[in-house]
C-alpha positions in Angstrom: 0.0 0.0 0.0 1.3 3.8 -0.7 0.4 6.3 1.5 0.5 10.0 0.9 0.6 12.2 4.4 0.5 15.7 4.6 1.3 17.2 8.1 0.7 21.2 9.1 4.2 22.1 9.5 8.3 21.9 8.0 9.1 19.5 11.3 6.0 17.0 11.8 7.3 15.3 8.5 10.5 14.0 10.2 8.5 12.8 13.2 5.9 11.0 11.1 8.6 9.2 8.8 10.5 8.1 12.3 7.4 6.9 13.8 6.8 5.2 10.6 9.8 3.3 10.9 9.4 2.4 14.9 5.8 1.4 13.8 7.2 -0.6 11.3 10.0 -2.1 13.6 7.9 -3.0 16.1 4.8 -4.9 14.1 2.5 -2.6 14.8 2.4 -1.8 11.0 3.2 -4.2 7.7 6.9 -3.1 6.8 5.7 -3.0 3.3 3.7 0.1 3.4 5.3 3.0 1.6 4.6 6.6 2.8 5.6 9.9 1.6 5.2 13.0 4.1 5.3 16.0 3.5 4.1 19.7 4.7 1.4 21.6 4.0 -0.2 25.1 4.8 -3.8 24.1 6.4 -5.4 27.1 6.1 -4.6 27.5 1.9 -7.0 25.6 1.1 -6.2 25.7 -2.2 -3.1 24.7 -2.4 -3.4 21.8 0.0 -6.3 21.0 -2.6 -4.1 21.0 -6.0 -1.3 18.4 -3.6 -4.4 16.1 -3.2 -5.6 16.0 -6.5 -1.8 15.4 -7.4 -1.7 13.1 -5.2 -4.6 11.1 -5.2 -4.1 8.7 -8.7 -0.6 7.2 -7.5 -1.7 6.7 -3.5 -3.9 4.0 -2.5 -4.5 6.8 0.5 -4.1 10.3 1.8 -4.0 11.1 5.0 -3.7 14.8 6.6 -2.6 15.3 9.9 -4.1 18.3 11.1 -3.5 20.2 14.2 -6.7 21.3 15.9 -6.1 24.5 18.0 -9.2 26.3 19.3 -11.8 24.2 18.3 -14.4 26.6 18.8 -13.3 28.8 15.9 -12.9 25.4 13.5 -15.5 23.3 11.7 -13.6 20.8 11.0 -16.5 19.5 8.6 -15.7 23.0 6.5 -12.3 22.3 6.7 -12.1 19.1 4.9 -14.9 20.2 2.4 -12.6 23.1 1.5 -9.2 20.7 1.1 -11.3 18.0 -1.1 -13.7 20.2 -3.0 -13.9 18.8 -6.4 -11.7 15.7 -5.8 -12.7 12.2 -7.2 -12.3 9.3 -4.7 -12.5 11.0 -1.3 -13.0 7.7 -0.1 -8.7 7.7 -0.5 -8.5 10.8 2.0 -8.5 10.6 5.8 -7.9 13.5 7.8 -7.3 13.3 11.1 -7.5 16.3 13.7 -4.9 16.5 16.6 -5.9 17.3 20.1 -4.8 20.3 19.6 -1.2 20.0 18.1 0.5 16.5 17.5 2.7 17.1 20.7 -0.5 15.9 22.4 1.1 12.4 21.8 4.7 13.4 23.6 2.9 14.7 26.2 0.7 11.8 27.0 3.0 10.0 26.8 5.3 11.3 29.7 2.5 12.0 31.9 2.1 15.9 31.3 -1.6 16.9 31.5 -2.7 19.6 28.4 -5.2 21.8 27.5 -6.9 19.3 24.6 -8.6 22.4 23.2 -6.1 24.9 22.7 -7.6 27.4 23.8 -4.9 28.1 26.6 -1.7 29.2 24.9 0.8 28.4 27.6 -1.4 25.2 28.5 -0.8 23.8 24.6 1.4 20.4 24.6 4.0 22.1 22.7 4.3 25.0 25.5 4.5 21.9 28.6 7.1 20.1 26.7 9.0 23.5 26.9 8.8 24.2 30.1 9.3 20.4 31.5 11.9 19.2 29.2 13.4 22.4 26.9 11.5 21.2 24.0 12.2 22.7 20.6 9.6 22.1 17.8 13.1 21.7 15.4 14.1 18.6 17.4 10.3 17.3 17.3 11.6 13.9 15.3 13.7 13.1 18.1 10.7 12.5 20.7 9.4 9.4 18.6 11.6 7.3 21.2 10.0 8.6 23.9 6.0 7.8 22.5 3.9 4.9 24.4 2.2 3.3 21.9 0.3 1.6 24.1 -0.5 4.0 26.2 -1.4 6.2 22.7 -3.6 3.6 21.5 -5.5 3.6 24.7 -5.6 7.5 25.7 -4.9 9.4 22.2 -8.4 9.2 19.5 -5.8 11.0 17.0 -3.0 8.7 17.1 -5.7 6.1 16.9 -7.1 7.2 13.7 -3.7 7.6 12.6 -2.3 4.0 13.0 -5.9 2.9 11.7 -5.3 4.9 8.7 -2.0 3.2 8.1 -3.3 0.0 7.7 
């Protein structure tokens, strides 16, 4: 199976193609699945659009990986209409909303209690991770040792959805 994923930001690709590999590693995904990651701009909805539709004939799936800050300002409904409008095969496209920003799944897994909507700047995962453990969002890949996966699969809907997604 080929998998195209489009994350939010320039670092999340590096963490998703490590994960990959430790999900891969350690059975919890077929080690023939190919992925490609790569970034995208959520709110251009156009643009992440045209990288669908070029996407979308040579991937048996898409999958975006979508950090979802401050939920109450969000449809995420209106959101996926606007990335797949006029797309053939949306059936190929899962997206998948964070709770709120994919260092929800670092700080789960070390035990550091988060603000799941966003809505508290300094309460985000990304802003604990800082303050706990000097956490830079350039060294984001290098936290994929440090992910549960059990505990993910049993406390994390995203992640989840993700490694559903995957297979």
């Amino acid at each position: 199976m080929k998998v195209r994923i489009f994350t939010e930001d320039r670092y999340a690709p590096g963490f998703i193609n490590e994960l990959i590999k430790r999900l891969k590693n350690e059975g919890y995904l077929n080690p023939n699945i190919q992925t490609k990651t790569s970034p995208i701009n959520k709110y251009n909805y156009r643009k992440v659009n045209e990288k669908i539709k070029a996407s979308i004939t040579d991937y048996d799936k898409i999958i975006l990986l979508i950090d979802y800050e401050c939920k109450k300002y969000t449809n995420p409904e209106d959101i996926i209409r606007q990335y797949t409008k006029d797309i053939k095969n949306k059936e190929k496209i899962t997206v998948i909303f964070t709770e709120p920003e994919i260092e929800e799944w670092i700080c789960i897994s070390l035990g550091y209690k988060f603000d799941k909507n966003g809505f508290t700047k300094y309460k985000k995962p990304s802003k604990i991770l800082k303050e706990k453990i000097g956490y830079e969002k350039s060294n984001l890949h290098k936290y994929v040792k440090d992910l549960n996966i059990n505990l993910l699969l049993e406390n994390s809907r995203s992640f989840k959805e993700f490694l559903e997604a995957l297979k």
